[in-house]
N, C-alpha and C positions, 0 to 999 in steps of 0.2 A: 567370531563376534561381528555382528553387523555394524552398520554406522550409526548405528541410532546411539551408542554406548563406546565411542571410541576418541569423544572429545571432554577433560575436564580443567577450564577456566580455576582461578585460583585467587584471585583477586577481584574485585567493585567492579575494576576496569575489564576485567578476562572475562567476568560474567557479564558486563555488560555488552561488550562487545556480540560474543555467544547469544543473547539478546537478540539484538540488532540483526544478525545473520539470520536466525531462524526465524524471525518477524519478514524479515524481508523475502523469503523461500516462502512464507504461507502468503503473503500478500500475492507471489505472484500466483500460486496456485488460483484465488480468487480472483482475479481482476484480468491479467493477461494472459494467461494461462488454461483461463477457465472452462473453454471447450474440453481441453483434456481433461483437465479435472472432475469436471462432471461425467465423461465419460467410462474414466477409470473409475468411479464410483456407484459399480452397477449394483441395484438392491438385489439380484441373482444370489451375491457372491457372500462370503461370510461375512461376520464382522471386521468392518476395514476402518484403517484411521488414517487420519492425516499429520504427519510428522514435515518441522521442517528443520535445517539443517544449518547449521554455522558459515557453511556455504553458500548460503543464501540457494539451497537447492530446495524443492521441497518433495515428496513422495507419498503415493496412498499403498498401505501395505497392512497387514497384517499386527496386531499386538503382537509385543516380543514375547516366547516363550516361558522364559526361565519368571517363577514369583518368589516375591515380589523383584520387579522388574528393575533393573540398573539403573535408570531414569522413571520419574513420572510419566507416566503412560498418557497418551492424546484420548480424550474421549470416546469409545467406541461408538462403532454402527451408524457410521454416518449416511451412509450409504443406504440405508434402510428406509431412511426418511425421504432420498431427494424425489423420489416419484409423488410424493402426499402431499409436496407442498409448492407455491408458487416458484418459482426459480430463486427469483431475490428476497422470498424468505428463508430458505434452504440457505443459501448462501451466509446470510446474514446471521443465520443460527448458529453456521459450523466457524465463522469468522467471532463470534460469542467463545464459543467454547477455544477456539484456536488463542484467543486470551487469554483465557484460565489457562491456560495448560502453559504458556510462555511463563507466567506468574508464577507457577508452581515450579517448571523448570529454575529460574532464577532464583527462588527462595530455598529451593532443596541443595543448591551451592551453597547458597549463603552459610545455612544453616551445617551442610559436610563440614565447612571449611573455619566455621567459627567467627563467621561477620558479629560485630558486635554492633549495638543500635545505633550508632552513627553511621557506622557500616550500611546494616539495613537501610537508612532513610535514608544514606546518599543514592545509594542504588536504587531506590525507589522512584524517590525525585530525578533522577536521569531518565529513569525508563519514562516520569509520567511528563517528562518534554516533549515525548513521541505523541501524533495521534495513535491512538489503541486500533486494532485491525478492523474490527464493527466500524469506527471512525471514517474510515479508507472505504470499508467497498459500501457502506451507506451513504455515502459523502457527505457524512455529519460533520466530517472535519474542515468539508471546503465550507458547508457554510458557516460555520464558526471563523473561519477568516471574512466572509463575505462579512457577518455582523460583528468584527470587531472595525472594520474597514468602512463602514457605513456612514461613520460620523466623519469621513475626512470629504474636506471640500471641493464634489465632487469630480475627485481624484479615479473613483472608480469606473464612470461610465469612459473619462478622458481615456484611459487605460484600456479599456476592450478597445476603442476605437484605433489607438494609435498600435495596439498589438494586431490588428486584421491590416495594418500598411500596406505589409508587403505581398501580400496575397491577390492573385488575378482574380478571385472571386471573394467575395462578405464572407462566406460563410466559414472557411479556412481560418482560425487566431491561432499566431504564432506569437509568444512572449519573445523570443527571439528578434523578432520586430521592434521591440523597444529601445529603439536609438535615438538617443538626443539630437533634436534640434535646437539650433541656434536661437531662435525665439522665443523654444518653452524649454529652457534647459533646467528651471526650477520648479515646473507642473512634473517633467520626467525622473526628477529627483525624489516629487513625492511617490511617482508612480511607482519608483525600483523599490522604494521603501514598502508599498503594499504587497509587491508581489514576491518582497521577500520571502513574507509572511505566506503566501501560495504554495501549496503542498504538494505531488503530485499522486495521483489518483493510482498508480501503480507502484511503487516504493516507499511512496509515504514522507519522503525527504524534503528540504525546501527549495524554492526555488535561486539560483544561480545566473546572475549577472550573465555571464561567458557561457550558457547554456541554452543549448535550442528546444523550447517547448509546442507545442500545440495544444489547442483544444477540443474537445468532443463537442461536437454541434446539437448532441442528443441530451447528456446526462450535465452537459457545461463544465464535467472536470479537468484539470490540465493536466500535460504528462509531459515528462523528459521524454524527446523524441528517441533518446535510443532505449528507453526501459519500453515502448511501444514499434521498435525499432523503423518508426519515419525519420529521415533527412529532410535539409530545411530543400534540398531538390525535390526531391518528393511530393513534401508537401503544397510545393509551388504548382501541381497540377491535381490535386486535391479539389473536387467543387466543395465536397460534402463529408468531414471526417466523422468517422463512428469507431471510439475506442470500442477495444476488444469486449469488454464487457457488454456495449450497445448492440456491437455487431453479434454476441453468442446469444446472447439473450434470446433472439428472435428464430434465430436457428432450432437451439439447445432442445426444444421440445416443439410438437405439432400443435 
């Protein structure tokens, strides 16, 4: 038996969890990952899906044989499509469908195990705290924090400015950089406060005080420096950063 059918959660919490891992395995498939991904995705080959894993692993492989299948099956023939369509339409399709299929996964526990509708909507309500994966690689999710963020006084511009500090060149923003000064020790108070609310672009998680992030200079989303794996040395001679996604994009096709 493969791994697609060798983990079963039993609980709100187990499936949520279960959740959270294989949301976090497709995320990267699409966002950091995404050269591969695209590549293993060749429209030559049969119909392929994309599964991702408790492990936060994710894989393009084959539907399981056996029907009906031990789990909800990931939408087929992904692969079919990615040459017909713009890059970050393709993307954006199969990050659609990579939803429904998490959805189905989490409600066909539910439903083995006998959730009952409190059950249901508590689980529901956790998963809908997350942004959804379209959210993540459209970065429909950052701007929804940018316009919830909008109305504070301007907190927002003070913030990009004091997160590029540390940096030898402008164009480099590291959240990491947000360290109080003695003079604006209550403009930085509202700043950690917005960038709580800051997601990043490759996990989907929120942002963390003790946590070094960066910015893309291209797409403006932020990323935990090791789910993009830059060090704040690193990024300290950085002129010009281009998340993995900016960087494939351009590549990925002629």
């Amino acid at each position: 038996m493969d791994s697609r059918t060798q983990y079963n959660p039993r609980t709100v919490e187990e499936v949520f969890r279960d959740f959270k891992g294989r949301r976090a395995g497709l995320i990267k498939a699409l966002t950091t990952d995404v050269e591969d991904f695209y590549n293993q995705c060749d429209p030559e080959k049969e119909n392929l899906c994309l599964y991702g894993f408790p492990s936060e692993q994710w894989e393009v492989n084959l539907p399981a044989e056996e029907v009906p299948p031990e789990l909800p099956e990931p939408v087929l023939g992904i692969n079919f499509a990615r040459d017909g369509m713009q890059d970050k339409d393709w993307l954006s399709l199969v990050a659609v469908h990579s939803d429904s299929w998490l959805i189905a996964i989490a409600y066909y526990f539910g439903a083995r195990f006998g959730f009952d509708k409190s059950d249901r909507k508590r689980l529901f309500n956790m998963i809908n705290e997350l942004p959804s994966i379209f959210e993540v690689v459209t970065g429909a999710a950052k701007k929804q924090v940018k316009e919830k963020s909008s109305g504070l006084n301007h907190s927002g511009s003070k913030s990009k400015s004091n997160s590029k500090a540390r940096a030898p060149e402008p164009q480099v923003k590291q959240a990491k950089a947000l360290e109080p000064k003695d003079e604006e020790e209550e403009l930085e108070e509202e700043d950690e406060d917005e960038h709580g609310d800051t997601l990043c672009g490759a996990c989907g998680e929120n942002y963390g005080t003790d946590e070094f992030w960066i910015c893309c200079d291209i797409c403006e989303k932020w990323f935990h420096g090791k789910c993009v794996k830059i060090t704040p040395a690193r990024a300290e001679h950085i002129k010009q950063y281009k998340c993995p996604s900016c960087s494939n994009n351009k590549r990925a096709r002629p």
